[in-house]
Phi, psi and omega in degrees: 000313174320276180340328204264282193312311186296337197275303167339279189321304171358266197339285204303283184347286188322289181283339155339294204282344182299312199311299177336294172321306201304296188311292179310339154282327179307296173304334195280302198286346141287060143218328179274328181286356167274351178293324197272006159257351148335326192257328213073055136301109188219185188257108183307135158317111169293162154318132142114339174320190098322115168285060196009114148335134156216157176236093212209171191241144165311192177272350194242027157080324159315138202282104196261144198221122181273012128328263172302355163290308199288339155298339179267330164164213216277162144246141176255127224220126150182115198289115173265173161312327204059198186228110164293005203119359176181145150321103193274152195267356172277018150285304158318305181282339183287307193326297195297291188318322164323296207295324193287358180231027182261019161314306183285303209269345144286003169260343166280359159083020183249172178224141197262115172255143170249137178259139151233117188242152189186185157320145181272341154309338195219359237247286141006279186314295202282359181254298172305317168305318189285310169313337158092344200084018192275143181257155181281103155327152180276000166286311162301158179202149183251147163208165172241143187229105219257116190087040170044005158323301162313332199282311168284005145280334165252036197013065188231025188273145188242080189288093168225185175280127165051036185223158205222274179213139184296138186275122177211162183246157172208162172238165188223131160295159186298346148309330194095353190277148183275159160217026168184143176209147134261114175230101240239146180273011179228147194310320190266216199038062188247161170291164192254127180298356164248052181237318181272347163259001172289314182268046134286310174301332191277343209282211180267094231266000000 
């Protein structure tokens, strides 16, 4: 009978501390989710969504809003690599593939923001080496995004060794709703500027 009641206590012992545990992974993960919306940890944008608000600055320090963009007409929205350690060139080339349409996409009444995102020491610099001396159609704007702040608000930090942020394009309406997105897990597989004015074309006049 002793055996049976110590065996008893056990037991209630046992599942008390299972109970004990649970609660305390619970409190943990409630004390930690207000922090990570704090920071701007967020969920990249689906199609028909709302596109997160943002706020960055150019290479001339001026303040691009997709707000104030979104007064001029559609935006074509595209998050590069930065530099992962060298100027990645499927970067280079979407860059180039841009600029070579940017006739089409100002007669689409839209404006292309590019995010380079990076360290905040060095982002600035490493932005400018990528632009090159290149001149910007007056439709385009470069901006940098220093410490990935933008990048973790659009859940697009690619947290690894030598990795920055997964690249993706969006086209966004004068509404704020995305109506085109790619967003590729891999260094290449980026959109083609004519994939993104076909869906310009569709959008609503």
């Amino acid at each position: 009978m002793s055996q049976m009641r110590n065996m008893s206590r056990c037991l209630r012992r046992f599942t008390f501390d299972r109970f004990l545990t649970a609660a305390v992974l619970l409190a943990a993960v409630g004390a930690v989710a207000p922090f990570f919306a704090a920071v701007g940890f967020g969920q990249a944008p689906k199609l028909g969504e709302q596109a997160p608000p943002f706020s960055l600055l150019d290479l001339d320090g001026q303040r691009v809003t997709l707000a104030g963009e979104l007064t001029h007409g559609p935006v074509v929205l595209v998050l590069l690599r930065g530099w992962p350690g060298y100027q990645c060139p499927f970067c280079t080339r979407q860059f180039a593939d841009f600029l070579g349409h940017a006739s089409a996409f100002e007669a689409a009444g839209a404006r292309v923001v590019w995010v380079y995102p990076g360290p905040s020491d060095s982002v600035q610099q490493h932005a400018r080496e990528f632009l090159a001396s290149r001149a910007l159609p007056s439709t385009f704007r470069v901006t940098t995004d220093p410490d990935y702040v933008f990048t973790n608000a659009y859940g697009l930090r690619w947290d690894a060794p030598q990795e920055t942020a997964y690249p993706a394009t969006f086209v966004i309406d004068r509404g704020a709703t995305v109506r085109f997105a790619q967003i590729s897990i891999g260094h290449d597989g980026r959109a083609l500027a004519t994939d993104v004015l076909k869906a310009l074309e569709k959008l609503p006049q």
